[in-house]
Residue frames as qw, qx, qy, qz and C-alpha x, y, z in Angstrom:
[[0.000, 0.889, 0.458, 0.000, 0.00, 0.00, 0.00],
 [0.247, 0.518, -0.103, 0.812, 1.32, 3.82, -0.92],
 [0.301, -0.360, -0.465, 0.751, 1.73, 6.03, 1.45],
 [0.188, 0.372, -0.170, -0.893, 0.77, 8.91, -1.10],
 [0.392, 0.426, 0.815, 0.026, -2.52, 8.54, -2.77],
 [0.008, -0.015, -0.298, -0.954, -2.40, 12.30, -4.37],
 [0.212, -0.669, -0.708, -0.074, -6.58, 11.97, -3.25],
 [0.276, -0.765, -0.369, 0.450, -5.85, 15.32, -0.87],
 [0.390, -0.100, 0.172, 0.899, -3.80, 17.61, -3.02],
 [0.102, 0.387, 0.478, 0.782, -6.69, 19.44, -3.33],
 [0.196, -0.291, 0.395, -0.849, -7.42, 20.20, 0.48],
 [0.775, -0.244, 0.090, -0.576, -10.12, 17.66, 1.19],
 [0.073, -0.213, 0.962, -0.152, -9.71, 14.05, 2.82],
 [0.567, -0.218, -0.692, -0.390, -11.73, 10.94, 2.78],
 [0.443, -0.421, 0.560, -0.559, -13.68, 9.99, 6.09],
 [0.154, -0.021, 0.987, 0.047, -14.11, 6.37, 6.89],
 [0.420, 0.509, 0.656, -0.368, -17.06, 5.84, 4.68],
 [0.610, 0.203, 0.438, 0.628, -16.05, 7.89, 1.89],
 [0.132, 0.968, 0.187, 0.103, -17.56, 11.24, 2.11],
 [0.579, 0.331, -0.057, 0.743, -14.92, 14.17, 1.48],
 [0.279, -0.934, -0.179, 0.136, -14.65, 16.70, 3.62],
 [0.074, 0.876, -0.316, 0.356, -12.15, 20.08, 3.83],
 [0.546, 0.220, -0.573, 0.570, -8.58, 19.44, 5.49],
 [0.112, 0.349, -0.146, 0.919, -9.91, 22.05, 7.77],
 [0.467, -0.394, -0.364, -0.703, -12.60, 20.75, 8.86],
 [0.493, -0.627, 0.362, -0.483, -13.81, 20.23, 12.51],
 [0.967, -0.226, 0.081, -0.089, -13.88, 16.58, 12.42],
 [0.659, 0.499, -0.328, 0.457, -9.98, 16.69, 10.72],
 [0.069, -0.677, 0.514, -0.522, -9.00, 19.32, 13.47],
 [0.612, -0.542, 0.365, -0.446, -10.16, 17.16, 16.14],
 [0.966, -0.206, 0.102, 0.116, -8.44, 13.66, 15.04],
 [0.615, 0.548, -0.246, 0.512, -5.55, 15.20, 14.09],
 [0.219, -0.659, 0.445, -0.566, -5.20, 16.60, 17.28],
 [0.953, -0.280, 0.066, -0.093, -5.86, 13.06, 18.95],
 [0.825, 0.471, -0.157, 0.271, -2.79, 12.34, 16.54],
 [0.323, 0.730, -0.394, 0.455, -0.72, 15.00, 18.07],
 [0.548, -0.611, 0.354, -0.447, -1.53, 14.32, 21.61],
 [0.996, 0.075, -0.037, 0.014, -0.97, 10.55, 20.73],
 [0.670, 0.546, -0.129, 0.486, 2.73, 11.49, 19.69],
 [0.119, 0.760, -0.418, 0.483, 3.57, 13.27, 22.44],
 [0.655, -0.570, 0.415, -0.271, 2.71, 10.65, 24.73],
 [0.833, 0.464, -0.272, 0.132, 4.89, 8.58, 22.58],
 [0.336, 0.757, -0.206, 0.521, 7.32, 10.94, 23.58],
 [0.594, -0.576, 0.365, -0.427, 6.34, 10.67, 27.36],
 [0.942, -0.249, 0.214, -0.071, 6.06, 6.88, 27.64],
 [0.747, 0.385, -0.409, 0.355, 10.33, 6.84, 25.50],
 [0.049, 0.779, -0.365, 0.508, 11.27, 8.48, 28.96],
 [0.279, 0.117, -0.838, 0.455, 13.07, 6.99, 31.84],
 [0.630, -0.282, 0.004, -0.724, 9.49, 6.46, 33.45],
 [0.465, 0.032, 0.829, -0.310, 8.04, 3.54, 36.25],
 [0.066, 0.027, -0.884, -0.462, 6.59, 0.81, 33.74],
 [0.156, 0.376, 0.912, 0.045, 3.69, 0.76, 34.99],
 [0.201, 0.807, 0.107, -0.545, 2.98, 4.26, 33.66],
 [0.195, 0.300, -0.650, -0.671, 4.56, 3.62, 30.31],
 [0.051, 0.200, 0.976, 0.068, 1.76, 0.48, 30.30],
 [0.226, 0.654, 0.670, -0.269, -1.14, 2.61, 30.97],
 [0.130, -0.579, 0.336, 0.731, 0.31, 4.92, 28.72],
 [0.078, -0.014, 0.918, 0.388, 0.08, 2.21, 25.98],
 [0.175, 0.583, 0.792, -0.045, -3.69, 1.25, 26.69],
 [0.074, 0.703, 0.154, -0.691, -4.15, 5.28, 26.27],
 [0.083, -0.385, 0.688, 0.609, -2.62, 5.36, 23.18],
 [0.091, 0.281, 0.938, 0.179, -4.74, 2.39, 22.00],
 [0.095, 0.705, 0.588, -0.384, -8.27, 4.28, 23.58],
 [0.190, -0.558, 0.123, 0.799, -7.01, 7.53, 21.47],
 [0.120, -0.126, 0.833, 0.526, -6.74, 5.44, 18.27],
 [0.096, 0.480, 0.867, -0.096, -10.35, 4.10, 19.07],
 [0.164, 0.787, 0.346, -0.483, -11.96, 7.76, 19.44],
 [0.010, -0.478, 0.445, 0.758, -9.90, 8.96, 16.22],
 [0.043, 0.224, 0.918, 0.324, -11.81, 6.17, 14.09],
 [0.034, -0.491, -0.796, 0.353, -14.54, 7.43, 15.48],
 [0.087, 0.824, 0.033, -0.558, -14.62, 11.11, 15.09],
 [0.065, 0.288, -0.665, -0.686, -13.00, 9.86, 11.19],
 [0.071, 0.326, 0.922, 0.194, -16.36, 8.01, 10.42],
 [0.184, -0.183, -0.260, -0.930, -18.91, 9.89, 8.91],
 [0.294, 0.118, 0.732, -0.603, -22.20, 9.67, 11.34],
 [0.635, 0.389, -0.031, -0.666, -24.41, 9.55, 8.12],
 [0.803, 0.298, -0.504, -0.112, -22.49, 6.31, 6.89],
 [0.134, -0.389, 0.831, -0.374, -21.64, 4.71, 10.36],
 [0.671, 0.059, 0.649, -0.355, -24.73, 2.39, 9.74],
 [0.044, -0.028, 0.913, 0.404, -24.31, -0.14, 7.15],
 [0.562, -0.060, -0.249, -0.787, -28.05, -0.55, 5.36],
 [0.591, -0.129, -0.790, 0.100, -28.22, -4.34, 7.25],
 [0.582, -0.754, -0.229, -0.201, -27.81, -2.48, 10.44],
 [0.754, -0.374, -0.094, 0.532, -24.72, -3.03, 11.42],
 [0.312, -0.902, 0.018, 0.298, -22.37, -0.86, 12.60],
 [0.256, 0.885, -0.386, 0.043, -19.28, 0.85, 9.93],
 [0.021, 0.636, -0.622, 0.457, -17.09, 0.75, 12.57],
 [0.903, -0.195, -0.347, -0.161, -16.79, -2.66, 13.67],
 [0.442, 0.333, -0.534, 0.639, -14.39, -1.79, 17.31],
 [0.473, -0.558, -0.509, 0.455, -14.68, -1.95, 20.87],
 [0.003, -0.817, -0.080, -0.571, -15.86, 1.50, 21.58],
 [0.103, 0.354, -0.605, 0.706, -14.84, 3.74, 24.97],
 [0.547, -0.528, -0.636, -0.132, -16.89, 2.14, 28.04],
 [0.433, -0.830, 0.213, -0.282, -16.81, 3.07, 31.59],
 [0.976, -0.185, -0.033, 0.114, -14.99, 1.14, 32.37],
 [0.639, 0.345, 0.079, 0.683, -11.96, 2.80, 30.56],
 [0.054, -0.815, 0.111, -0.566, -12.85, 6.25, 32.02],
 [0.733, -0.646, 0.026, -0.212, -12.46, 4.46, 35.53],
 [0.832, -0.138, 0.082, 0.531, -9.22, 2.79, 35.31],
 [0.648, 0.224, -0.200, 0.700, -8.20, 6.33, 35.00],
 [0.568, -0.649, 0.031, -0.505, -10.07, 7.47, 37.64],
 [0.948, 0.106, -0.293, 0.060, -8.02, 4.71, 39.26],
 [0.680, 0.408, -0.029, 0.609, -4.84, 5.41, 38.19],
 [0.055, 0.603, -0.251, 0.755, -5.11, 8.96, 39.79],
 [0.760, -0.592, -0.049, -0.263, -6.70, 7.90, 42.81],
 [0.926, 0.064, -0.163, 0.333, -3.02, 5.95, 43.32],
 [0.217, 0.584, -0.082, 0.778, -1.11, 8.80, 42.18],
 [0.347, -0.749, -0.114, -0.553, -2.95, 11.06, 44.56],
 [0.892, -0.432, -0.058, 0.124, -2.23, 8.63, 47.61],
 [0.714, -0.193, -0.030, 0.673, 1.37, 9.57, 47.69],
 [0.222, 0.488, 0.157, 0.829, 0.97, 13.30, 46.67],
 [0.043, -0.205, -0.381, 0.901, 1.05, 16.45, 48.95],
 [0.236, 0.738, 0.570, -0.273, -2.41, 18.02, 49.14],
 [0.353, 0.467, 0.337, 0.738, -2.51, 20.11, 46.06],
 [0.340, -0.583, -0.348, 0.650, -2.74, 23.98, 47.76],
 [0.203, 0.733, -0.060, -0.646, -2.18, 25.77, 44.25],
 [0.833, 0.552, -0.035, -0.027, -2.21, 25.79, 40.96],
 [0.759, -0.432, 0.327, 0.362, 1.34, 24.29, 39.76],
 [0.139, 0.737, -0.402, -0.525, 3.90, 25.79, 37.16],
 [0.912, 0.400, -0.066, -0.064, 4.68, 23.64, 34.25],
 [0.594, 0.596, -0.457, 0.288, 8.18, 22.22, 34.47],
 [0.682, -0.579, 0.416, -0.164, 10.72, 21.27, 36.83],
 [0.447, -0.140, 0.802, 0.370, 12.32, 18.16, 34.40],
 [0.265, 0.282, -0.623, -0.679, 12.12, 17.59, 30.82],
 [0.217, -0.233, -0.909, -0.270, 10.07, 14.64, 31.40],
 [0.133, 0.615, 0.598, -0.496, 7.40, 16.48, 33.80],
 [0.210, 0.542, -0.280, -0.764, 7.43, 19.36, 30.88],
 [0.111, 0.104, -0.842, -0.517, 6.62, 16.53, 28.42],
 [0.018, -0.472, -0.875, 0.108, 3.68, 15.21, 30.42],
 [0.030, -0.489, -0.139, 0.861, 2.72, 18.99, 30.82],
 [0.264, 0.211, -0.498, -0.799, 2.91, 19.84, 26.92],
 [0.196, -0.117, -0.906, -0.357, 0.70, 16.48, 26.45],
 [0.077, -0.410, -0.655, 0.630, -1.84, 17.81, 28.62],
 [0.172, 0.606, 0.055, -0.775, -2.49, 21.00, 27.32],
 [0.324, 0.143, -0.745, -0.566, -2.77, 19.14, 23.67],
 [0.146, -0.325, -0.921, 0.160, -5.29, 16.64, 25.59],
 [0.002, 0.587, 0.428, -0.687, -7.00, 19.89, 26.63],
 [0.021, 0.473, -0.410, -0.780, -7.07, 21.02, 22.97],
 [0.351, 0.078, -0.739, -0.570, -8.50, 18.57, 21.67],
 [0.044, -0.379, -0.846, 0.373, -10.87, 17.99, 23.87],
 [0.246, 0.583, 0.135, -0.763, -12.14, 21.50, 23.14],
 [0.375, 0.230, -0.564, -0.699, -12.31, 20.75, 19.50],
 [0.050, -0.244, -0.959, -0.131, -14.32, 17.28, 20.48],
 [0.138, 0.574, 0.611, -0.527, -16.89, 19.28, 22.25],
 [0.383, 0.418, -0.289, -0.771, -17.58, 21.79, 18.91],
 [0.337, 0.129, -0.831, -0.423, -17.86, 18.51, 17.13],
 [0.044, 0.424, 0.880, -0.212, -20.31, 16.71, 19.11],
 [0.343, 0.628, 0.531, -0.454, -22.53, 19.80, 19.43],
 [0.534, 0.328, -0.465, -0.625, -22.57, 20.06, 14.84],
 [0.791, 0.086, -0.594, -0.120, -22.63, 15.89, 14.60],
 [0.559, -0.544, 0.526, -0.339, -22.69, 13.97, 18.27],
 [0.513, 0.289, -0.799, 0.125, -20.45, 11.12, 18.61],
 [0.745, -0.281, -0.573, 0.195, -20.40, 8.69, 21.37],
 [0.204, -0.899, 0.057, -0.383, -20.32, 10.37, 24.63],
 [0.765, -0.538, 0.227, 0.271, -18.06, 8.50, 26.97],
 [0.660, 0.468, -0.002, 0.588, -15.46, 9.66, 24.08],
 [0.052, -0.795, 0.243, -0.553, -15.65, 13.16, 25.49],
 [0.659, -0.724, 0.093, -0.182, -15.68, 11.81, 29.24],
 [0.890, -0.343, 0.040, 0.296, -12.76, 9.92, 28.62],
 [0.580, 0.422, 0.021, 0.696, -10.82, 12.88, 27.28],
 [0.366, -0.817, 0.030, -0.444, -11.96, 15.37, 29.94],
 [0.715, -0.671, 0.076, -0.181, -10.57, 12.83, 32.19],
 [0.831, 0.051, -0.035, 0.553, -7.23, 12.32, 30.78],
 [0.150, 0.616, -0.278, 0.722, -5.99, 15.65, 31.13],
 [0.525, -0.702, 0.302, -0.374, -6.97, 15.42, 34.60],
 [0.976, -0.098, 0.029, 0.192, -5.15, 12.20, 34.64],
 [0.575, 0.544, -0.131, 0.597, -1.70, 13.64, 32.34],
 [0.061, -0.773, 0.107, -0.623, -1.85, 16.25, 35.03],
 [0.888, -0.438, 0.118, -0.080, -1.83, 13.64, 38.40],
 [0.865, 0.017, 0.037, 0.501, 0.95, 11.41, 36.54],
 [0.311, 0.720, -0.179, 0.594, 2.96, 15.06, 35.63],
 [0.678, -0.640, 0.160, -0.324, 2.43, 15.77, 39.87],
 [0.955, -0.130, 0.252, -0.089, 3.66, 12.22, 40.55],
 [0.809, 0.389, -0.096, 0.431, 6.90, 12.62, 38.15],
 [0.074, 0.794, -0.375, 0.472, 7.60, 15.41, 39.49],
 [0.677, -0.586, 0.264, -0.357, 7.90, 13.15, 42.87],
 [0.916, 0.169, 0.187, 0.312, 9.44, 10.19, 41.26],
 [0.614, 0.605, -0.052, 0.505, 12.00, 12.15, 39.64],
 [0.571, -0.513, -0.228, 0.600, 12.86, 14.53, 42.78],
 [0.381, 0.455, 0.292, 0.750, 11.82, 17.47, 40.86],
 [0.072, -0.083, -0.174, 0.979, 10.78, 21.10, 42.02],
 [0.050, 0.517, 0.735, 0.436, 7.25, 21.49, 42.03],
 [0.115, 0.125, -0.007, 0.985, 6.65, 25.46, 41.76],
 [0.139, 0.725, 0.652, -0.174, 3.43, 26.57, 43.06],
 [0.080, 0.504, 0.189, 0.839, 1.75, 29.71, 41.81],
 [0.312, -0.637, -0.543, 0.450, 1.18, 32.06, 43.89],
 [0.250, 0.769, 0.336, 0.483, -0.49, 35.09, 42.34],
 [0.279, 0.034, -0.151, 0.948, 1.39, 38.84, 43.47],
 [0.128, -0.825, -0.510, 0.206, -0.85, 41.02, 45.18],
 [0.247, 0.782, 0.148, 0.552, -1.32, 44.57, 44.20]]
């Protein structure tokens, strides 16, 4: 299979189903932005990190993939004229939002009471979990425009609402593991 199919050179992509849509368009922005956020936690889980955060890292990764398919499948051709479903994949359950509801609940257990908001940085590898946040937070915002033109599966959003609040625990939690600085803000009075 090519990589290059010379189908886009003309600004529009295929969604899973075949309808064309603009490069530009919300549903693009918002898996492409899965994409990026995907990639940086690439980036997170190459770092000297406790395995069993590069593991849940992994299943993320995987759950990411899942909602991109999703949000790439036109909602007018996601039913097949039999009934069935397009998109023949294990969709996001609770289940999946809880194991990182979990996950932080762990975290948390060994972390100072949180007292203020916290600066970004301290190590390159808290600063990585950091950046993948705020991209997690990005594209969340672009899921929510998309649901409210063409709703998708809702436990998609919940489980992206609740990784950034996750990215943000494990970022905490490096910073502790690693024996980093963790700066509070503390806003200057007039």
């Amino acid at each position: 299979m090519k990589v290059y199919t010379k189908t886009g050179d003309a600004g529009t992509t295929a969604l899973f189903g075949g309808t064309r849509v603009s490069k530009h368009h919300i549903r693009i922005e918002s898996y492409g932005t899965l994409d990026e956020l995907n990639s940086h936690l690439g980036l997170l889980r190459d770092q000297e990190i406790n395995n069993d955060y590069k593991d849940v890292l992994i299943e993320v990764q995987n759950k990411l993939f899942t909602i991109g398919a999703i949000m790439a499948t036109d909602p007018e051709k996601a039913v097949l004229k039999n009934g069935k479903e397009r998109l023949n994949i294990e969709k996001i359950s609770a289940a999946d939002i809880e194991r990182l509801e979990t996950e932080m609940d762990t975290m948390n257990a060994e972390l100072p009471e949180m007292t203020h908001f916290v600066l970004p940085g301290g190590h390159q590898t808290v600063s990585f979990c950091h950046i993948a946040r705020c991209v997690c937070r990005r594209a969340e915002r672009l899921a929510v425009a998309l649901f409210e033109l063409e709703p998708f599966e809702a436990n998609a959003l919940k489980y992206l609402n609740r990784l950034s609040d996750y990215l943000f625990v494990l970022a905490r939690k490096l910073s502790k593991d690693l024996q980093a600085d963790e700066v509070k803000w503390i806003p200057e009075k007039k």
